[in-house]
Structure formats: structure tokens, C-alpha cells
C-alpha positions as CSV (number, residue, x, y, z in Angstrom):
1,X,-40.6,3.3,-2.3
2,X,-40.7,-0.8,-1.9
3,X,-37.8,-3.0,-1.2
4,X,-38.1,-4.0,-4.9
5,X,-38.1,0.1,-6.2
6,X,-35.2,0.6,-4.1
7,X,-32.9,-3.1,-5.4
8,X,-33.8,-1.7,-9.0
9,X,-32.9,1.8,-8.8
10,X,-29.2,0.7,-6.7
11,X,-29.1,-1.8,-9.6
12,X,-29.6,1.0,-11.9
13,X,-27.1,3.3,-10.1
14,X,-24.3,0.6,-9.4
15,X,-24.6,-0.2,-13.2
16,X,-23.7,3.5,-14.7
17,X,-20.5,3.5,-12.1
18,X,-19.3,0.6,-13.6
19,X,-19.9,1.6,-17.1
20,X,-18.4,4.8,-16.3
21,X,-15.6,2.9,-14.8
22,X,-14.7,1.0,-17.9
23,X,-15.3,3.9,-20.2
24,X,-12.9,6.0,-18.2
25,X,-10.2,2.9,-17.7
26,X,-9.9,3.1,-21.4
27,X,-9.8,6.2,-22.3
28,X,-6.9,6.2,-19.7
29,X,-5.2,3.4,-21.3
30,X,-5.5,5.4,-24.5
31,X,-4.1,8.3,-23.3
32,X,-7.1,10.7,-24.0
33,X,-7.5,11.7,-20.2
34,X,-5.1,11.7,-17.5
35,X,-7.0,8.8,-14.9
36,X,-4.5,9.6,-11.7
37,X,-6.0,13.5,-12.4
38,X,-9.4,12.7,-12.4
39,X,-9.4,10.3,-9.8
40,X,-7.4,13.3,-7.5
41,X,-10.8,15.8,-8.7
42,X,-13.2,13.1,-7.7
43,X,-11.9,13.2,-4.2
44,X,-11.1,16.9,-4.0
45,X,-15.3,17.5,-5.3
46,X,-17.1,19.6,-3.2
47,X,-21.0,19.2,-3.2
48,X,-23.2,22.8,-3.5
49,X,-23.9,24.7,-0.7
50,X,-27.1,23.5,0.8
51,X,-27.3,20.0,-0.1
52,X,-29.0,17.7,1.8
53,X,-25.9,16.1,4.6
54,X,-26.9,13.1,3.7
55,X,-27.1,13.3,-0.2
56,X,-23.5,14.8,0.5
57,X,-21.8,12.2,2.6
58,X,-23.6,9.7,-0.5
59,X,-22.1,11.8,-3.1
60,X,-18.6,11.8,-1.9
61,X,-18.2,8.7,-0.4
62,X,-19.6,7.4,-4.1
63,X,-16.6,9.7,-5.7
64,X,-14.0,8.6,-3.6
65,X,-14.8,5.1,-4.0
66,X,-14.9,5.5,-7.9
67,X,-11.6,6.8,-7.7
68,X,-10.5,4.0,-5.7
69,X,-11.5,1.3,-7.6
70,X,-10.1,3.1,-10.7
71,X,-6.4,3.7,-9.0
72,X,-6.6,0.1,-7.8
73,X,-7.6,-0.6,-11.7
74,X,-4.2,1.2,-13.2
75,X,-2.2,-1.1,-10.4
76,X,-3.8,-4.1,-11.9
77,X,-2.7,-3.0,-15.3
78,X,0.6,-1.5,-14.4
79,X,1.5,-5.0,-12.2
80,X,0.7,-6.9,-15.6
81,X,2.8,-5.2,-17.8
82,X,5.8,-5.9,-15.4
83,X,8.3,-8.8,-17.1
């Protein structure tokens, strides 16, 4: 894979994690799902038996940070609905 395959495909990747972080922001702020929850099951997520150790540590360190920047999302929003 060349320098250029590899930019485009991270591009690719890094773009659905921030859609999926928007999508699932809002539904939080609607109240359809329950974003503290979610968050707590992205960390908790165990990879199949097998997997490559390296396509693990990706996966999970991926999740976590997901849940991260959506936790550090909600104090955003909670911090700017304080008078």
C-alpha cells in the first residue's frame, strides 16, 4: 500500500468516527440513547478470540478514544448550559 493509499484510507476511517461521533452526540442530546452507557460499552468491548494483537490494541484504543472524545463532548455541553 503507498503513502498516498494509506493517507486516504486514515482519511476515510478518521471521517466515519467523526460522523459517528456527531450522529451519536445527538441522539444523546435527544434522548434516544443513553451516551454515558455507550461510551462505558465501548471501553468494556472485547475483540474475538484470535484476532490479530495488533488489530486488537487498534480496535480498542480506537473505542476508548471515541468514548473519550464523546464524554469530553457532554462536558462541553453540560458546562454551557450552566447560568
Amino acid at each position: 500500500m503507498s503513502d498516498t493509499d494509506t493517507q486516504d484510507l486514515a482519511g476515510r476511517i478518521d471521517a466515519l468516527g467523526q460522523a459517528m461521533l456527531r450522529l451519536c452526540a445527538g441522539l444523546e442530546m435527544k434522548g434516544v440513547i443513553d451516551g454515558p452507557r455507550m461510551c462505558a460499552a465501548w471501553r468494556a468491548r472485547r475483540v474475538p478470540a484470535g484476532t490479530d494483537p495488533a488489530l486488537e490494541e487498534a480496535c480498542l484504543r480506537t473505542l476508548g478514544q471515541m468514548a473519550d472524545e464523546l464524554d469530553a463532548a457532554r462536558e462541553v455541553r453540560r458546562s454551557r448550559a450552566r447560568p
